[in-house]
C-alpha positions as CSV (number, residue, x, y, z in Angstrom):
1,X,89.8,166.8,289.9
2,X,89.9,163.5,289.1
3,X,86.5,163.0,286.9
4,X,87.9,166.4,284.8
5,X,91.7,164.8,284.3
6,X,90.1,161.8,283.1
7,X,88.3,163.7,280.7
8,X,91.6,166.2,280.0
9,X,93.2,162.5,278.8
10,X,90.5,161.7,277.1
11,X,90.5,164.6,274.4
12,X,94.5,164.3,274.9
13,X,94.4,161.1,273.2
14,X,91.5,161.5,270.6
15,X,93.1,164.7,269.6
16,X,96.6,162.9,269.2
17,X,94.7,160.4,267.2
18,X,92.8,163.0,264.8
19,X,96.1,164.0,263.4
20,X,97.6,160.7,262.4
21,X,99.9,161.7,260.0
22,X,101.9,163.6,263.1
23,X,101.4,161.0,265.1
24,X,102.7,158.5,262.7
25,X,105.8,160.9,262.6
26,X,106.6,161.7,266.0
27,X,106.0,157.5,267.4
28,X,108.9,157.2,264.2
29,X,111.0,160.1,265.7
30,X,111.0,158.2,269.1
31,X,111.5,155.0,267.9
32,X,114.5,156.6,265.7
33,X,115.6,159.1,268.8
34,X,115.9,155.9,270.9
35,X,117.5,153.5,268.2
36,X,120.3,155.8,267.5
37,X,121.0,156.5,271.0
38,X,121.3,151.9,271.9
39,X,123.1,151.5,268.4
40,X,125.7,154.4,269.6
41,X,126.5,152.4,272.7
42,X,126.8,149.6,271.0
43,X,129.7,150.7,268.5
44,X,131.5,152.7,271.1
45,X,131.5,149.0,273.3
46,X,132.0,146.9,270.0
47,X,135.3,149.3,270.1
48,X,135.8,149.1,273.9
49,X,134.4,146.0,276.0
50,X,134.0,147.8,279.2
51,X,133.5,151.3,280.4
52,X,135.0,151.3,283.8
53,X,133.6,147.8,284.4
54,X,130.1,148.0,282.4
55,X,129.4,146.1,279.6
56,X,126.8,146.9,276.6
57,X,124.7,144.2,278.7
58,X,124.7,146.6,281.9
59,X,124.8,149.8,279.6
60,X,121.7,148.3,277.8
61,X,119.9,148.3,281.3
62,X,121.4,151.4,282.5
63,X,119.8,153.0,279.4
64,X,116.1,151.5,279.5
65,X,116.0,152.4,283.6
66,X,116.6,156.4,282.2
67,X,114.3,155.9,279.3
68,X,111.2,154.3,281.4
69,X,111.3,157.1,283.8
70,X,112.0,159.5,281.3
71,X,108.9,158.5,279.2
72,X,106.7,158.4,282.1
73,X,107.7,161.9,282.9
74,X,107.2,162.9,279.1
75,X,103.4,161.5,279.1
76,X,101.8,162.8,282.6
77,X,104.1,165.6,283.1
78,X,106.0,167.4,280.0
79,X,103.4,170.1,279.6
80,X,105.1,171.5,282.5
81,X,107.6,172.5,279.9
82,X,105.4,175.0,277.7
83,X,104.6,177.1,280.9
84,X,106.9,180.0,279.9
85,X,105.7,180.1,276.3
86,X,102.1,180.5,277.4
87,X,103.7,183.2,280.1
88,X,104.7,184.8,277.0
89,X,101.6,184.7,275.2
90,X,99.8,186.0,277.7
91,X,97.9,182.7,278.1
92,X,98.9,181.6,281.9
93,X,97.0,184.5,282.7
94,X,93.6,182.2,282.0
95,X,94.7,179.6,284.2
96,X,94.9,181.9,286.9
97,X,91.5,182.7,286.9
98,X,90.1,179.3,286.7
99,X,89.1,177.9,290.2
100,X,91.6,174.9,290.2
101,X,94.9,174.5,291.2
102,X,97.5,175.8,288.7
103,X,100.0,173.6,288.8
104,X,97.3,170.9,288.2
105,X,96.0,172.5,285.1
106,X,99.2,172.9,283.6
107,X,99.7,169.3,283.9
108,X,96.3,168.0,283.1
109,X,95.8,170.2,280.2
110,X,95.7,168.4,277.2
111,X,98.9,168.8,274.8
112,X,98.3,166.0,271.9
113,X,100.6,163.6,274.1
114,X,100.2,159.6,273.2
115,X,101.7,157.1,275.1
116,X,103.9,155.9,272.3
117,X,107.3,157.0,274.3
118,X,106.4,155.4,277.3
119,X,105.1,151.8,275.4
120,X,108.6,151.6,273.6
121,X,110.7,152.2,276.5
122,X,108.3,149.7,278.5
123,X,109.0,147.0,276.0
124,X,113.2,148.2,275.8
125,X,113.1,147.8,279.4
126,X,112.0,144.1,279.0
127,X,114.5,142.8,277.0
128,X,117.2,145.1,278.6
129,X,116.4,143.2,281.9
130,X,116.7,139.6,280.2
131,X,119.5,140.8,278.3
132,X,121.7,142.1,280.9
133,X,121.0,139.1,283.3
134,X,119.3,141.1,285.8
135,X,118.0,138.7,288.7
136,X,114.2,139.1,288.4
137,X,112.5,138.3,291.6
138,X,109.8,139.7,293.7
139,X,111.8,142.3,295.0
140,X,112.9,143.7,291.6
141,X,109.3,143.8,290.1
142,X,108.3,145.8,293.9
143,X,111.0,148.4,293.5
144,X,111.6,149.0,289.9
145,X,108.5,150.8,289.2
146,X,109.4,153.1,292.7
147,X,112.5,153.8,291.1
148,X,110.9,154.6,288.0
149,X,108.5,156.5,289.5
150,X,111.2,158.4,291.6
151,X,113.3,159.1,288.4
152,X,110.0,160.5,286.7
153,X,109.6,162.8,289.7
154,X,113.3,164.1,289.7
155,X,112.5,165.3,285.8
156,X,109.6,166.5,287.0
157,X,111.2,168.8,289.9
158,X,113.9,169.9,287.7
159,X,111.4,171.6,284.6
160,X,109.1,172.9,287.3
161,X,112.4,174.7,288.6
162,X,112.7,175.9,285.3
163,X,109.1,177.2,284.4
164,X,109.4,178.6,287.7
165,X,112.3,181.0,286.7
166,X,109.7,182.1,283.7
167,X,107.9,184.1,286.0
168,X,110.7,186.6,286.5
169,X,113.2,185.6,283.2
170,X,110.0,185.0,280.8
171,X,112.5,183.0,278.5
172,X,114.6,180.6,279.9
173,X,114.8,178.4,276.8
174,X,118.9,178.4,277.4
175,X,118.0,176.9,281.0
176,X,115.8,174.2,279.5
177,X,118.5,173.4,277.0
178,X,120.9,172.9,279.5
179,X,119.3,170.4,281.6
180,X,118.1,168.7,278.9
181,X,121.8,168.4,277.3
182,X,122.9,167.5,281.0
183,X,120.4,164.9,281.3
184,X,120.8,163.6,277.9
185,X,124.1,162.9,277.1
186,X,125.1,162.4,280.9
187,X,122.6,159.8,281.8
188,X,123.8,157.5,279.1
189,X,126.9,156.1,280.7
190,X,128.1,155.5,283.8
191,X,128.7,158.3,286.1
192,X,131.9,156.8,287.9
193,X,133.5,157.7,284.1
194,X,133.5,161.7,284.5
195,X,135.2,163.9,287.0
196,X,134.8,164.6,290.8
197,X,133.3,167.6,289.7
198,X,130.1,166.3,287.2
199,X,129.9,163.5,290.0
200,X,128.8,165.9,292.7
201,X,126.8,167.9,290.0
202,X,124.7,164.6,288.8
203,X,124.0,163.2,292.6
204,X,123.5,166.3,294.5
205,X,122.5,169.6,292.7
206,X,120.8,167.9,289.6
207,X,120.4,164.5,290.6
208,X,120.1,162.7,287.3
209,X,122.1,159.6,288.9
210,X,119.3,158.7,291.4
211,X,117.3,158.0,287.6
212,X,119.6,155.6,286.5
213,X,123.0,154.8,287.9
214,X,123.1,153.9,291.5
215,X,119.6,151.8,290.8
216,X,121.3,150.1,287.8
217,X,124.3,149.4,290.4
218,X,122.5,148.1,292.9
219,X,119.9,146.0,290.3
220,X,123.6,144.7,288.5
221,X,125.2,144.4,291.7
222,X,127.9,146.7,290.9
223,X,130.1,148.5,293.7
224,X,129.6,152.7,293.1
225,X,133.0,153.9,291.9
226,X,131.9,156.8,291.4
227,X,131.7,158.2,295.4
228,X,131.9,154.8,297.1
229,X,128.4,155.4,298.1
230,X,126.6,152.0,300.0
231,X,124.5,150.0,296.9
232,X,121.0,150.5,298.6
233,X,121.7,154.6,297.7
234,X,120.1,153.1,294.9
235,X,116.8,152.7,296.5
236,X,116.4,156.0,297.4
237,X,114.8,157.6,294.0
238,X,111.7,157.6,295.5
239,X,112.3,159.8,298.3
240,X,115.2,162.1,296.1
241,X,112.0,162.3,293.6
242,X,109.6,163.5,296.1
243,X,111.8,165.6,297.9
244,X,112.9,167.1,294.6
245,X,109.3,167.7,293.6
246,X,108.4,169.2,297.0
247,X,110.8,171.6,296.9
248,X,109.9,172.8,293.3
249,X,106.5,173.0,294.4
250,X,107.2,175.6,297.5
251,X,109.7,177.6,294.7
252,X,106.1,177.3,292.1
253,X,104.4,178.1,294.6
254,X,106.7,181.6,295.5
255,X,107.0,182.2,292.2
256,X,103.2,182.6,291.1
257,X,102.3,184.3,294.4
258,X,104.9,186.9,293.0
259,X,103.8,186.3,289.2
260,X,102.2,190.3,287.6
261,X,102.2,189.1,284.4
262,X,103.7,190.2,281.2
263,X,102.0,193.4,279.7
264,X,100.1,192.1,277.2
């Protein structure tokens, strides 16, 4: 399985690279997507020096932790997201018939996916740290890439939730929306600046705060305001991640055991 998702990444990226023109377009898109997103903090903390105690400094970092995971999530895993258009196609019906995992082929499969995303958000990330005055030590180069990885994994549960719910909804392009808008627009500022409410919503049901928030609060050394949570809650992405993806797994796993298909 290894040897053949090799090879799956290695069409992945010559096919992305055939097509330059869309490639060319979509890196400029992210670069864009991303620009708009740092310039829009930027004017709304020109107008407003702190946000319940962040500055643009620590909103800077807040942002690039999201974005990293994000991106990594967006290059190994996003195909995840076009199961319930091949469900109605008719075309998840091949992978069941192959003799290899599903879930991995879904994954592996190659989707014209470069690691543009991911490279930009790398570099961000840099400067964010030196900008924001994180303390880089030892410890901080050990953990961030845990909580990255742990961030990547909770976008990774949630749209395998949601492809999930194909296999008896077909179209859940409203779900998808949803979480994406959630994730989106919420993950940009602070969490301690909504309601009790969205809190409890962004820690424990859809837990977009373990991407970003309580590790930026523990890396800034910022109390949480938001549920007076202890700092090291921060280091805990890893094990929300993989206990967010293990549970999506056993619900895949239900799902396809009761999957008959769509009639075409």
């Amino acid at each position: 399985m290894a040897g053949l998702y090799r090879e799956y990444w290695r069409i992945n990226v010559l096919t992305s690279l055939e097509y330059r023109a869309n490639f060319l377009l979509w890196s400029g898109f992210t670069f864009v997507y991303h620009g708009s997103a740092v310039a829009a903090l930027a004017i709304m903390l020109h107008q407003f020096p702190s946000m319940n105690g962040w500055t643009f400094r620590d909103m800077a970092f807040l942002y690039a932790l999201w974005m990293v995971a994000h991106a990594l999530h967006n290059t190994f895993f996003s195909n995840v997201d076009g199961v319930p258009e091949r469900i109605r196609e008719g075309d998840f019906d091949r992978v069941l018939i192959r003799p290899l995992d599903a879930l991995f082929q879904v994954i592996a499969t190659p989707g014209q996916i470069f690691p543009d995303e991911l490279i930009l958000a790398l570099a961000f990330f840099g400067f964010a740290t030196l900008y924001s005055g994180v303390h880089v030590d030892a410890a901080f180069v050990g953990l961030v890439p845990l909580v990255v990885a742990g961030g990547a994994l909770i976008d990774l549960g949630i749209n395998l939730m949601i492809a999930t719910a194909a296999f008896w909804f077909v179209k859940v392009d409203a779900l998808r929306w949803l979480a994406l808008q959630l994730e989106q627009e919420f993950t940009r500022y602070p969490v301690a600046i909504y309601s009790r409410g969205v809190r409890l919503l962004l820690t424990f049901v859809v837990p977009f705060a373990f991407m970003n928030y309580f590790p930026a609060a523990y890396f800034l050394h910022k109390p949480d305001s938001a549920l007076a949570l202890p700092p090291a809650v921060g280091l805990l992405s890893p094990a929300i991640g993989a206990l967010f993806v293990a549970v999506a797994y056993s619900f895949w796993r239900f799902g396809l055991n009761r999957y008959q298909g769509v009639g075409h």
